[in-house]
MDAnalysis code that builds the backbone (N, CA, C; Angstrom):
import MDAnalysis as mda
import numpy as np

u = mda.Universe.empty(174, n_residues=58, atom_resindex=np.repeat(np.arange(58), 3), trajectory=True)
u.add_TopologyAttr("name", ["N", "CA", "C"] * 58)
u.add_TopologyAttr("resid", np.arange(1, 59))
u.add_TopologyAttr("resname", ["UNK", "UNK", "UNK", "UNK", "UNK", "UNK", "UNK", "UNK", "UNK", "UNK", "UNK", "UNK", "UNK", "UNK", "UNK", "UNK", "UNK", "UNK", "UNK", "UNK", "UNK", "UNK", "UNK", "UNK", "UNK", "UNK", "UNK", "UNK", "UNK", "UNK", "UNK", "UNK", "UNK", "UNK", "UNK", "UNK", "UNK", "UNK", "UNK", "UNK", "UNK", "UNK", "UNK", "UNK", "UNK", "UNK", "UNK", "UNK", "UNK", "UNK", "UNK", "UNK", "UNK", "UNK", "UNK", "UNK", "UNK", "UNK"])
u.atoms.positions = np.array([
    [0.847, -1.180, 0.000],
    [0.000, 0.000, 0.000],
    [0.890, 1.240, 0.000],
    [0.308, 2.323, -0.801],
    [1.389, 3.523, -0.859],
    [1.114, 3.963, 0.229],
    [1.932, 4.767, 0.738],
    [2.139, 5.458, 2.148],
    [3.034, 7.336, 1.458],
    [2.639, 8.098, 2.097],
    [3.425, 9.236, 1.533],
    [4.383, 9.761, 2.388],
    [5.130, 10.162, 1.500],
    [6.902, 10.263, 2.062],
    [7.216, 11.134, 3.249],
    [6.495, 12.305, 3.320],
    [6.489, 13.144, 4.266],
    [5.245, 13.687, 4.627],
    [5.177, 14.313, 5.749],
    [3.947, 15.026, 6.519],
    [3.536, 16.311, 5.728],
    [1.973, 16.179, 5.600],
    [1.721, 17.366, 4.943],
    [1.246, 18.387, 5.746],
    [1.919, 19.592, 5.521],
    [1.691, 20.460, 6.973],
    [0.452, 20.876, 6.777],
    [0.185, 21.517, 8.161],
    [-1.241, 22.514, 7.944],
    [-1.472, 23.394, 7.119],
    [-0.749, 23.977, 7.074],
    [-0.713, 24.915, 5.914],
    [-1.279, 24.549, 4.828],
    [-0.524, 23.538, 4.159],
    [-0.956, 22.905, 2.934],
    [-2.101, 22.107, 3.034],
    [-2.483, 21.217, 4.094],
    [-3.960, 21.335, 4.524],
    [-4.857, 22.306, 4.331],
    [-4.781, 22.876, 4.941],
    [-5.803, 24.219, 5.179],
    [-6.293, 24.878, 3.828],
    [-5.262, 24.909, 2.879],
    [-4.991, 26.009, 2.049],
    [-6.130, 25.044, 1.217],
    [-5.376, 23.424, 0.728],
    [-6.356, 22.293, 0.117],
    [-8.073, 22.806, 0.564],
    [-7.990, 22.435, 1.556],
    [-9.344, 22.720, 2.700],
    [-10.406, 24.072, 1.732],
    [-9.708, 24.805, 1.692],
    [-9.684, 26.345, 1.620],
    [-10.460, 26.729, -0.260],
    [-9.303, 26.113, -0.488],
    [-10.120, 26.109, -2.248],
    [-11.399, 24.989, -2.625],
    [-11.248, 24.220, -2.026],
    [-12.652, 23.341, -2.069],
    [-13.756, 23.397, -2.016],
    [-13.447, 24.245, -0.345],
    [-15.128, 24.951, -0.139],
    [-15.080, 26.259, -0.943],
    [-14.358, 26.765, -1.578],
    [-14.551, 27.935, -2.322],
    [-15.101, 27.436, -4.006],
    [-14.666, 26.697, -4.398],
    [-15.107, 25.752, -5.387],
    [-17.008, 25.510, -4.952],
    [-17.056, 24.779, -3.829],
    [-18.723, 24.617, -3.758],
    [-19.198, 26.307, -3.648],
    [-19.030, 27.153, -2.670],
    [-19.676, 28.278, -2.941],
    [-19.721, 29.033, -4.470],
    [-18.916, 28.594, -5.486],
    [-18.906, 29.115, -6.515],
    [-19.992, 28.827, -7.428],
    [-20.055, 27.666, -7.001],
    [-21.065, 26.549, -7.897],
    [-22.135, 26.972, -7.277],
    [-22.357, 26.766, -6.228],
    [-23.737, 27.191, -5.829],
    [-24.090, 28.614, -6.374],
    [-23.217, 29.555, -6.252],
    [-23.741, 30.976, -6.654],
    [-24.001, 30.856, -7.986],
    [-23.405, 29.921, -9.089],
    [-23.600, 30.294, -10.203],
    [-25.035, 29.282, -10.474],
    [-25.467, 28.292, -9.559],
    [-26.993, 27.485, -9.696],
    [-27.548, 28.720, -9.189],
    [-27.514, 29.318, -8.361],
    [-28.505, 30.372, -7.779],
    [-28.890, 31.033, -9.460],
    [-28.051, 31.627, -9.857],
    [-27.945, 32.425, -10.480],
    [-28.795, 31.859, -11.868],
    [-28.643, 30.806, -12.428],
    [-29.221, 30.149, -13.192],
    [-30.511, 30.121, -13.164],
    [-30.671, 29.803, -11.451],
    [-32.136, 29.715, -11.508],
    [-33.105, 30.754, -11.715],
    [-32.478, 31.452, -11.056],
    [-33.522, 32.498, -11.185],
    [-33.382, 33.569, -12.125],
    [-32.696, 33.444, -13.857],
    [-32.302, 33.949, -14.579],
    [-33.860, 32.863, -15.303],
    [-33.890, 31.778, -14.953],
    [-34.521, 30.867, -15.831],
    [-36.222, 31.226, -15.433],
    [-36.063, 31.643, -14.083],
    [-37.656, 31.556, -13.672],
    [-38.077, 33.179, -14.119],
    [-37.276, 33.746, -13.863],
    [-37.527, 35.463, -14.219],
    [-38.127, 35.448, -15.752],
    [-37.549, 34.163, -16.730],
    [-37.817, 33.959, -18.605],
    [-36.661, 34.891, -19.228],
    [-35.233, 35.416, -18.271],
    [-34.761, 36.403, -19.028],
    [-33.338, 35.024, -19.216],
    [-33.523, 34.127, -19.371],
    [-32.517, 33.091, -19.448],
    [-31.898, 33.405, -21.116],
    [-30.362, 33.135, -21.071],
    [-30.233, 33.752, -22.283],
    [-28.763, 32.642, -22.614],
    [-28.951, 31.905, -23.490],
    [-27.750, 30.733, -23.752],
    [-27.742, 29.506, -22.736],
    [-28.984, 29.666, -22.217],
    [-29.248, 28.618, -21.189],
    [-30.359, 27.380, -21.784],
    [-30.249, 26.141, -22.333],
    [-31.403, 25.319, -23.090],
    [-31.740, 24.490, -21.981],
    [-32.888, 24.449, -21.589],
    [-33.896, 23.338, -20.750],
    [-35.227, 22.984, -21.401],
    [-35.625, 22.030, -21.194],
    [-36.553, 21.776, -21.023],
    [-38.040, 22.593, -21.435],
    [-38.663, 21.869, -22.171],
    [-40.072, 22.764, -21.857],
    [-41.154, 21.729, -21.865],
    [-42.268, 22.344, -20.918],
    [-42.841, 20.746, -21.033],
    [-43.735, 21.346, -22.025],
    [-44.804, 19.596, -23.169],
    [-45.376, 19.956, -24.342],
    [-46.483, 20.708, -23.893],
    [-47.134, 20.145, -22.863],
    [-48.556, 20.824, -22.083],
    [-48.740, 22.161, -21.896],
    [-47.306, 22.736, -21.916],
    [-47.376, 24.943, -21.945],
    [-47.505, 24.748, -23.429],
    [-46.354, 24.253, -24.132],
    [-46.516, 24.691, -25.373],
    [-47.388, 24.971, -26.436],
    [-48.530, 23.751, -26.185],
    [-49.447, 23.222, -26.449],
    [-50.632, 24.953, -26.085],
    [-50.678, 24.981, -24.952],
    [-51.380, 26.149, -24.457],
    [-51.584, 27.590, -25.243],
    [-50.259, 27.437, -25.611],
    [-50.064, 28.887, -26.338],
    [-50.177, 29.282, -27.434],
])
């Protein structure tokens, strides 16, 4: 089994630690952002879905 050669300090912990959760808050802000670009109808280079039953309606 590999084992690694030396101790990884805190630092380099932390820092790992550090961009990760900055990575999920990014993502989340940019789903926020999606969404409610999509529900507002001002969605623009964004393709989803439509169901036939609106389409049909209109």
């Amino acid at each position: 089994m590999a084992v690694p050669k030396k101790k990884t300090s805190k630092s380099k912990r932390n820092q790992r630690h550090a961009v990760w959760k900055a990575k999920a808050a990014t993502a989340a802000q940019k789903a926020l952002s999606i969404g409610k670009s999509v529900l507002s109808g001002r969605a623009q280079g964004f393709v989803y879905p439509m169901d036939e039953a609106e389409e049909s309606e209109d």
